[in-house]
N, C-alpha and C positions, 0 to 999 in steps of 0.2 A: 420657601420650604417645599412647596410642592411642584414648582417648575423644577430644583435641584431632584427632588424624585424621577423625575419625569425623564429629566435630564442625563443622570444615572443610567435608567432604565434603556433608554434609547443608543445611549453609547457603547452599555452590557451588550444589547442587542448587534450594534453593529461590530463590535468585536468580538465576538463569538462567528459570526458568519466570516468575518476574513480568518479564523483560525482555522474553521471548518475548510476552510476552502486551501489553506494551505498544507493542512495536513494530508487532505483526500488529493491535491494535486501532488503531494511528494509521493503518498504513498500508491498513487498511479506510477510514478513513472518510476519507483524502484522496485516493485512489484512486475510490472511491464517488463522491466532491463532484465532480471532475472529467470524471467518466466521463457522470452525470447529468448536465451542463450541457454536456457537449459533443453528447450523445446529441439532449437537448433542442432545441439549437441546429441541428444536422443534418437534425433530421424535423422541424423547424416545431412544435417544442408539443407532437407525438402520440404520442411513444414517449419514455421510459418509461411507461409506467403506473402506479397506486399500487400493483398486486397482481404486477407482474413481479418475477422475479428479480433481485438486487442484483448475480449474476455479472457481467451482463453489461456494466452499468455501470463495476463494478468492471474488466473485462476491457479495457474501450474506455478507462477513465482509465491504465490501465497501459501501454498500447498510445499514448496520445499523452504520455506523458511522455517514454517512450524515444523517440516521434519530435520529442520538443522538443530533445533533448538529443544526440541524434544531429545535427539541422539547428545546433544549437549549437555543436557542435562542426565541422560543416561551414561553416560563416562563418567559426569563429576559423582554421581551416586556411587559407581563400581569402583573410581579412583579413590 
Protein backbone atom coordinates (compact mmCIF):
# COMPACT_ATOMS: atom_id res chain seq x y z
CA UNK A 1 0.00 0.00 0.00
CA UNK A 2 2.50 2.39 0.64
CA UNK A 3 5.16 1.74 -1.90
CA UNK A 4 1.98 2.00 -4.60
CA UNK A 5 1.63 5.68 -2.65
CA UNK A 6 5.01 6.35 -3.14
CA UNK A 7 5.00 4.84 -6.41
CA UNK A 8 2.02 7.17 -7.67
CA UNK A 9 3.67 9.95 -6.20
CA UNK A 10 6.92 9.61 -8.00
CA UNK A 11 5.50 8.82 -11.43
CA UNK A 12 2.87 12.18 -10.73
CA UNK A 13 6.00 13.78 -10.32
CA UNK A 14 7.97 12.74 -13.23
CA UNK A 15 5.14 13.36 -15.57
CA UNK A 16 4.37 16.69 -14.70
CA UNK A 17 7.95 17.65 -15.30
CA UNK A 18 8.01 16.05 -18.97
CA UNK A 19 4.67 18.04 -19.69
CA UNK A 20 6.08 21.11 -18.30
CA UNK A 21 8.87 20.77 -20.40
CA UNK A 22 6.96 20.22 -23.35
CA UNK A 23 4.71 22.60 -23.25
CA UNK A 24 7.39 25.60 -22.38
CA UNK A 25 9.42 23.94 -25.25
CA UNK A 26 6.47 24.40 -27.80
CA UNK A 27 5.54 27.43 -26.53
CA UNK A 28 9.25 28.84 -27.04
CA UNK A 29 9.37 27.99 -30.20
CA UNK A 30 5.82 29.28 -31.46
CA UNK A 31 6.06 32.17 -29.69
CA UNK A 32 9.86 32.73 -30.98
CA UNK A 33 8.57 31.86 -34.82
CA UNK A 34 5.89 34.58 -34.54
CA UNK A 35 7.60 37.09 -32.66
CA UNK A 36 10.80 36.87 -35.35
CA UNK A 37 8.49 37.46 -38.38
CA UNK A 38 6.60 39.91 -36.88
CA UNK A 39 9.68 41.86 -35.50
CA UNK A 40 11.22 41.17 -39.09
CA UNK A 41 8.18 42.54 -40.88
CA UNK A 42 8.00 45.82 -38.63
CA UNK A 43 11.79 46.95 -39.03
CA UNK A 44 12.19 46.00 -42.83
CA UNK A 45 14.72 43.08 -42.45
CA UNK A 46 17.04 44.88 -39.60
CA UNK A 47 16.09 43.58 -36.24
CA UNK A 48 16.47 40.70 -35.16
CA UNK A 49 19.71 39.99 -35.47
CA UNK A 50 21.54 36.47 -35.36
CA UNK A 51 23.36 37.41 -31.87
CA UNK A 52 20.14 39.20 -30.08
CA UNK A 53 18.28 37.91 -27.57
CA UNK A 54 15.37 35.35 -28.26
CA UNK A 55 13.40 37.33 -25.29
CA UNK A 56 12.52 39.72 -27.16
CA UNK A 57 11.09 37.99 -30.02
CA UNK A 58 9.72 35.64 -27.93
CA UNK A 59 8.06 38.82 -25.91
CA UNK A 60 6.70 40.50 -29.23
CA UNK A 61 5.10 36.85 -30.51
CA UNK A 62 3.31 36.72 -27.08
CA UNK A 63 2.19 40.22 -27.12
CA UNK A 64 0.53 39.70 -30.78
CA UNK A 65 -1.22 36.64 -30.01
CA UNK A 66 -3.05 38.01 -27.24
CA UNK A 67 -3.74 40.92 -29.39
CA UNK A 68 -5.07 38.44 -32.11
CA UNK A 69 -7.35 37.02 -29.90
CA UNK A 70 -8.44 39.94 -28.04
CA UNK A 71 -9.31 41.68 -31.70
CA UNK A 72 -10.96 38.16 -32.21
CA UNK A 73 -12.91 38.26 -29.84
CA UNK A 74 -13.74 41.90 -30.47
CA UNK A 75 -15.36 41.15 -34.02
CA UNK A 76 -17.32 38.00 -32.71
CA UNK A 77 -18.91 40.57 -29.95
CA UNK A 78 -19.65 43.26 -32.75
CA UNK A 79 -20.49 40.38 -35.27
Amino acid sequence: MIMEEALVLILGGIVRILIWVVVEFCFYIVCWSIGWCVLKFITIGRYPKLNSKPEYAIAVGVLTIISLIVFANLIGIAG
